[in-house]
Rosetta silent file (secondary structure, phi, psi, omega in degrees, C-alpha in Angstrom):
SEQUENCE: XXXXXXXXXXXXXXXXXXXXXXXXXXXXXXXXXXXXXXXXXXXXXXXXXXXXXXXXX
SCORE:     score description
SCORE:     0.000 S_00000001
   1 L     0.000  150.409 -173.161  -12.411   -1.938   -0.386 S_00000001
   2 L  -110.526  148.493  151.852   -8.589   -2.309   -0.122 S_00000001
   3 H    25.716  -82.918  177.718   -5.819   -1.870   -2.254 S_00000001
   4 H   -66.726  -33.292  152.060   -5.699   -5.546   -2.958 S_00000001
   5 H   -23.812  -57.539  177.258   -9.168   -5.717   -3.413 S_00000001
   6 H  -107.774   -8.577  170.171   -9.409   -3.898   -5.992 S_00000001
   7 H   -49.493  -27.261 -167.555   -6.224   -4.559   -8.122 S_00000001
   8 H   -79.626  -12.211  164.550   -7.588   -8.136   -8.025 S_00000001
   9 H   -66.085  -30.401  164.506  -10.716   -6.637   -9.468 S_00000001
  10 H   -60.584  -46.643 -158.866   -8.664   -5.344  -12.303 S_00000001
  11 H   -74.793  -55.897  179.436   -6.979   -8.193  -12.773 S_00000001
  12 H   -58.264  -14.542  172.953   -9.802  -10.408  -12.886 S_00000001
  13 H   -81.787  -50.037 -167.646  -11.684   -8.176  -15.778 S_00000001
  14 H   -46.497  -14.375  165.347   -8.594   -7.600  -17.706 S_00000001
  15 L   -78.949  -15.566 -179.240   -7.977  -11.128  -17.763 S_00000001
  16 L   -89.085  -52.238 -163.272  -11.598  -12.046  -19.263 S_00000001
  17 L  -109.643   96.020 -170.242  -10.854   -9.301  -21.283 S_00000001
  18 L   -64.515  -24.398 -167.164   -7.369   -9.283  -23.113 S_00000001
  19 L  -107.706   17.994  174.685   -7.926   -6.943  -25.701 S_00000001
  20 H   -56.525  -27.631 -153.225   -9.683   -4.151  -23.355 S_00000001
  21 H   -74.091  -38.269 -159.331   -7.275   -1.486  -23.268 S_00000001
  22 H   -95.484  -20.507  143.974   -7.057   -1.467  -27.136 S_00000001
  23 H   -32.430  -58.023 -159.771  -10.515   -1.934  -27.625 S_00000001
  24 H   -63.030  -69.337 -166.465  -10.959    0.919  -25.719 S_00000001
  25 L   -84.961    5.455  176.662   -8.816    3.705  -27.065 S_00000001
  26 L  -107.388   25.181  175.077   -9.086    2.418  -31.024 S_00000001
  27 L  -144.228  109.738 -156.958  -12.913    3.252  -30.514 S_00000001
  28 H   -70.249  -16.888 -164.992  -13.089    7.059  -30.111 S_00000001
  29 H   -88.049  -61.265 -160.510  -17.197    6.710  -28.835 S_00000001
  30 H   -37.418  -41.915 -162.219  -16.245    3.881  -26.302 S_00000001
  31 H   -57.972  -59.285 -158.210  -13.003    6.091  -25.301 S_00000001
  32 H   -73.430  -52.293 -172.544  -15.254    9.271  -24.758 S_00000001
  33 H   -46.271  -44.149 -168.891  -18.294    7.389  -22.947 S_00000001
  34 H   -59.614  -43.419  166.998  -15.784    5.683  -20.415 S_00000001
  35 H   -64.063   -6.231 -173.279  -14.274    9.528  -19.899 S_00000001
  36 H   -95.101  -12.963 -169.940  -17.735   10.795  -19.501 S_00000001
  37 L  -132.765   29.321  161.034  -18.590    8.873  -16.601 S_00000001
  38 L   -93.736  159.327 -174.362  -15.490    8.909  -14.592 S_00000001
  39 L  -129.266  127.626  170.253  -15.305   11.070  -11.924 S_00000001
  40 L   -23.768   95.104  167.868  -11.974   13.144  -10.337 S_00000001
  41 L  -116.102   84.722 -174.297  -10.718   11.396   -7.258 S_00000001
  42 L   -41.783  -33.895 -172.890   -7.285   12.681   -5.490 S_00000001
  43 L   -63.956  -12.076 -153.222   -7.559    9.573   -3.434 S_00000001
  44 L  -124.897   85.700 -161.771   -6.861    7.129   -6.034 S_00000001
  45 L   -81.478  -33.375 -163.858   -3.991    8.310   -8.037 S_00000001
  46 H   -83.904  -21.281  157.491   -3.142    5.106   -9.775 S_00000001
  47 H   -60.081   -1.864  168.695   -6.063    4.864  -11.355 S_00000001
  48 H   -81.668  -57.689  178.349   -5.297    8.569  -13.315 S_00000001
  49 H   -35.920  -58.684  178.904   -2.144    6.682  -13.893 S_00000001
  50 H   -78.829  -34.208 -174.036   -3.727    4.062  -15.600 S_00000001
  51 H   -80.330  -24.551  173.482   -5.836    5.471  -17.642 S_00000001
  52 H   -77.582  -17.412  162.096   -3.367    8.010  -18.946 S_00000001
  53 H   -38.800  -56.273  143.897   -1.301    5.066  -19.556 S_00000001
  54 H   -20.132  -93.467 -172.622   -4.078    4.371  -22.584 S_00000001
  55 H   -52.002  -32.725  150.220   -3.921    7.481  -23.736 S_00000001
  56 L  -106.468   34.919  160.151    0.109    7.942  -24.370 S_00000001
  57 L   -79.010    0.000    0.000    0.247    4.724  -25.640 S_00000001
């Protein structure tokens, strides 16, 4: 999958979902499952990015 591939994968849930982000991190169980089942990847940086993004918001 490329690049563009998957930002547009992003785009399209975050666009279904407007209120994901904030959803996310004002529900401490949701917050922790979603951190429980990510996995480390050096390849992908921006996605570390984003999600830390969340988190000093």
């Amino acid at each position: 999958m490329t690049r563009e591939e998957k930002e547009q994968a992003v785009d399209e849930v975050l666009s279904r979902y407007e209120q994901l982000g904030t959803t996310i991190v004002g529900d401490d169980v949701s917050l922790c499952r979603l951190l429980r089942t990510l996995e480390f990847s050096s390849a992908d940086k921006d996605v570390g990015e984003y999600l830390c993004s969340f988190l000093t918001a």
